[in-house]
Residue, then its C-alpha position, 0 to 999 in steps of 0.5 A: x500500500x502506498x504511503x507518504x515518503x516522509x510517513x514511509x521513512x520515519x516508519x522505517x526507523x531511518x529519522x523523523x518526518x520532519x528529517x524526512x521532509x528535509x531528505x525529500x526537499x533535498x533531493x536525497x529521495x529517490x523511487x524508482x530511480x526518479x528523485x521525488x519530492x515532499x508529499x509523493x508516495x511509495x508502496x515500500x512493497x513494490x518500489x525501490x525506495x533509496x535515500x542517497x542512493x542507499x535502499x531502505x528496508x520495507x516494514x519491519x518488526x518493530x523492536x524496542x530495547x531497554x539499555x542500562x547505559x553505562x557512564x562515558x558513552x555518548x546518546x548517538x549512532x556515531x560521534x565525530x570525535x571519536x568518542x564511546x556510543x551506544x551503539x557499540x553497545x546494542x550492536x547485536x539486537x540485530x536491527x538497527x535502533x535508535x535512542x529516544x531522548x538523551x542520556x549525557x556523557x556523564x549519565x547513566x541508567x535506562x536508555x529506550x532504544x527503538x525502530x520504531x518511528x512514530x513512538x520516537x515522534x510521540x515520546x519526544x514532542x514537547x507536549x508528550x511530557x513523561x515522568x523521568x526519575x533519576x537517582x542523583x548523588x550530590x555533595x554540599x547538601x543541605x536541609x533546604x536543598x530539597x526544597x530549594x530544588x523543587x522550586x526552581x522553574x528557571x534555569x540560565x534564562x530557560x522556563x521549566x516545569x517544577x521537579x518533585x525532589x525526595x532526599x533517599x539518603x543523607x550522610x552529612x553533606x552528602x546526598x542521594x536523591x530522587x528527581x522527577x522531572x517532566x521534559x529533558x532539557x539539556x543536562x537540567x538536573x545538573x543545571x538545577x543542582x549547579x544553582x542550588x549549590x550542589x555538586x553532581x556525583x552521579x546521575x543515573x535514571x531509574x523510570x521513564x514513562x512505563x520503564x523501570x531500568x530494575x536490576x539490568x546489569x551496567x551496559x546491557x540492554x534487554x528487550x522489552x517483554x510484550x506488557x512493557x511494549x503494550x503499556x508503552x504503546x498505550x495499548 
């Protein structure tokens, strides 16, 4: 059945419809050997559907991953400087997969990774916002960091909704925390802890939407079991 390129390839897990109507308005988009543009359509059952001369693969079994991501990699397929991505990690799923959302360098803990394109769309529009709880280790602690850090909705000029704080541990100074957040913008936690005072020793996300990260080892992905993709899906 025929369906719109920009809708073709974002199901195909190759990038979003808006990336996609980039590649189509590029002329990176061929169908047949003919270079096709925004709003043309393609059976990816009977065309030959290529991106920079490159085929795409039909429909495929969606397949959605949980990776503990380990601390040092970077949330991309490839760095240009070289440096450790997750990729490396899930190479043997067996397809190609993608990270929803960002966990920093320095980060660590439950990481989403999928082929499926318009889950990724879905879990990453702005008015998709999803609890996101992390453990947070920090030192310069005190007893009203907590509430200091739920009250923030500013950080560095940028507006963002409150986070509900829990102190899980306090020895002194020091302090695990559990922070839930709604959006992910960029290094936030570490941006509200910074103006609290705080210094960030480790971070690492335990439960994003449905997700809960559990006792996965460091660095080893699993998949999703068919509630956890039902319960995700909103099935």
């Amino acid at each position: 059945m025929e369906e719109r390129l920009q809708k073709l390839l974002s199901a195909a897990g190759l990038c979003s419809r808006r990336t996609a109507e980039g590649w189509l308005s590029a002329g990176r988009v061929t169908v047949n050997g003919r270079t096709v543009r925004v709003g043309d359509r393609a059976d990816p059952d009977m065309d030959d559907v290529r991106v920079d001369g490159v085929p795409i693969r039909g429909k495929e079994n969606k397949t959605y991953i949980l990776l503990n991501k380990p601390r040092g990699y970077v949330t991309t397929l490839s760095d240009e400087m070289g440096r450790p991505t997750v990729a490396e990690l899930v190479r043997d799923v067996g397809t190609r997969v993608f990270p929803v959302g960002r966990l920093d360098m320095d980060s660590e803990g439950l990481l989403l990774m999928t082929n499926d394109g318009e889950l990724m769309q879905r879990l990453l529009h702005p008015s998709f916002q999803v609890d996101k709880i992390y453990q947070v280790d920090v030192s310069g602690f005190r007893t009203c960091s907590a509430v200091r850090l739920s009250s923030i909705t500013d950080i560095d000029g940028e507006t963002i909704c409150p986070a509900t704080v829990k102190v899980l541990f306090q020895n002194g100074n020091h302090a695990r925390l559990s922070v839930v957040i709604h959006e992910g913008k960029n290094r936030q936690i570490r941006r509200m802890c910074a103006k609290c005072g705080l210094t960030v020793h480790r971070l690492r996300r335990v439960r994003e939407h449905t997700l809960e990260l559990g006792n996965l080892p460091e660095g080893r992905w699993r998949h999703l079991t068919q509630a956890e993709t039902a319960a995700l899906l909103g099935e």
